[in-house]
C-alpha positions in Angstrom: -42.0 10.8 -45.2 -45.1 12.5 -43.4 -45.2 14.7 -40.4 -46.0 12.9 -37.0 -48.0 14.4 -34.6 -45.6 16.4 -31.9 -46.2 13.6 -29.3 -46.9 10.3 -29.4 -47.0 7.2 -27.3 -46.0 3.3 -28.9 -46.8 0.6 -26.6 -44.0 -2.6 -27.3 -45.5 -5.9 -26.3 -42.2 -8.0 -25.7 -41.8 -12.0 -24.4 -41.6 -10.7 -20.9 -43.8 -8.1 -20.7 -44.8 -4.4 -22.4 -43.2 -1.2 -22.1 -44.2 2.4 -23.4 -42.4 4.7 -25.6 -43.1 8.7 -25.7 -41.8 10.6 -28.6 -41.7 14.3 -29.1 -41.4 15.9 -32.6 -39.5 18.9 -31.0 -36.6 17.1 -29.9 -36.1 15.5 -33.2 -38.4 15.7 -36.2 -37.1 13.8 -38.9 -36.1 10.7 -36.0 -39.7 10.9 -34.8 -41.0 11.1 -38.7 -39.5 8.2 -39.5 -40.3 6.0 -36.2 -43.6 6.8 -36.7 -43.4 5.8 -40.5 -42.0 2.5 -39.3 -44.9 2.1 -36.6 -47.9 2.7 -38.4 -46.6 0.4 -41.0 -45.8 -2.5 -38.7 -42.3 -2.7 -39.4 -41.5 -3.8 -36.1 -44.0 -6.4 -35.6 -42.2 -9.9 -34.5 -39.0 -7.4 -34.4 -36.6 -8.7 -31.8 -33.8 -6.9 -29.4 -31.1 -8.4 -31.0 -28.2 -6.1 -29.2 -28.0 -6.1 -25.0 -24.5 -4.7 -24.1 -24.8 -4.0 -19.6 -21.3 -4.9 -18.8 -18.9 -3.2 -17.9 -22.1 -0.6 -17.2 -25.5 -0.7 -18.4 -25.3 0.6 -22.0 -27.9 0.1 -24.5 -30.4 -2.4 -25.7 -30.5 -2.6 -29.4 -33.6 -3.1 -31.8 -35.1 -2.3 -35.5 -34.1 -5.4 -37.7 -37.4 -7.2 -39.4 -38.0 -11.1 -39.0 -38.6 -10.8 -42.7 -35.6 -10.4 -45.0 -37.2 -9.2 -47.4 -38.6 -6.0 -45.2 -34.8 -5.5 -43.6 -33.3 -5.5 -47.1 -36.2 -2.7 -48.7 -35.7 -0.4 -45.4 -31.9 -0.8 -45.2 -31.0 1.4 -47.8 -33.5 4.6 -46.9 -31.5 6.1 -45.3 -32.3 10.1 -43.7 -30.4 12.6 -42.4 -29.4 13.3 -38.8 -31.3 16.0 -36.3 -29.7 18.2 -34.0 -28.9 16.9 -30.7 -31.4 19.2 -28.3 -31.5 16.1 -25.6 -28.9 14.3 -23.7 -29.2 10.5 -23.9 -30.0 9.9 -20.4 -31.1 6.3 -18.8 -34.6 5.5 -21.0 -34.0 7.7 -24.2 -34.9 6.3 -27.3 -31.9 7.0 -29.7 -31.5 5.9 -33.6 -28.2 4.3 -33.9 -25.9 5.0 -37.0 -23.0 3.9 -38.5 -22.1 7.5 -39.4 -23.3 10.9 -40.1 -26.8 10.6 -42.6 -26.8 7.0 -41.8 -30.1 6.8 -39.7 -32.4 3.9 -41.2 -34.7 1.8 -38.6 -32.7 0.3 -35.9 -33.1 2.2 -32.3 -31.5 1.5 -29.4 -33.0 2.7 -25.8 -30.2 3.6 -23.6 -29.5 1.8 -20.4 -27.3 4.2 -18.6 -26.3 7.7 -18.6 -24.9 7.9 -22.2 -24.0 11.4 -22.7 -20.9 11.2 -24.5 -23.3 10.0 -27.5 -24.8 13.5 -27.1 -21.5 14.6 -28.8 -21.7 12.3 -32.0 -24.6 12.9 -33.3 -26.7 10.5 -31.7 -30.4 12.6 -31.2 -33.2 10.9 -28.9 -36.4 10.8 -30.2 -38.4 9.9 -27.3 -38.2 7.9 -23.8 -39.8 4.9 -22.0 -42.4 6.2 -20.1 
């Protein structure tokens, strides 16, 4: 995987309009390495949100699966290792989810409220919505 540069913006173009990622390499190098891996490579291109969970509270919004199966399948197994929390997941942090510790793959999920019991399991922001 090859070094990003320490900050970077992504603009999403979305069904109902665009919105603007920052990431920073400082707060988590290998998540923003691998994002940008999966940018420059058009890995999300025609990707959909396919998780909104807002009720009881505004949680997350889910995204990082591939229209094409054949794309999903290569990426779902390269997995990388965590980073070190350094940010709170606060309202508009970008966040890889997991399904465990090492777990990290290409599905990202930008949180909706103030999530910072995630802080506490692992889950490292790699950037915000600017």
């Amino acid at each position: 995987m090859a070094q990003a540069p320490d900050t970077f913006q992504v603009q999403f173009t979305c069904s109902n309009g665009t919105f603007v990622v920052e990431c920073m390499r400082e707060w988590a190098p290998l998540g923003v390495d691998r994002f940008h891996e999966l940018v420059t490579s058009g890995f999300y291109n025609e990707a959909r949100f396919f998780r909104v969970v807002a009720k009881p509270r505004p949680f997350i919004v889910q995204f990082g699966i591939p229209g094409d199966p054949v794309l999903a399948a290569e990426w779902r197994a390269k997995t990388f290792p965590d980073d070190p929390v350094t940010q709170t997941n606060a309202p508009g942090t970008v966040t890889f989810a997991t399904a465990g510790p090492s777990t990290r793959t290409s599905q990202l999920f930008i949180n909706l409220g103030d999530n910072a019991f995630l802080d506490g399991q692992g889950f490292s922001p790699i950037g915000k919505v600017v």
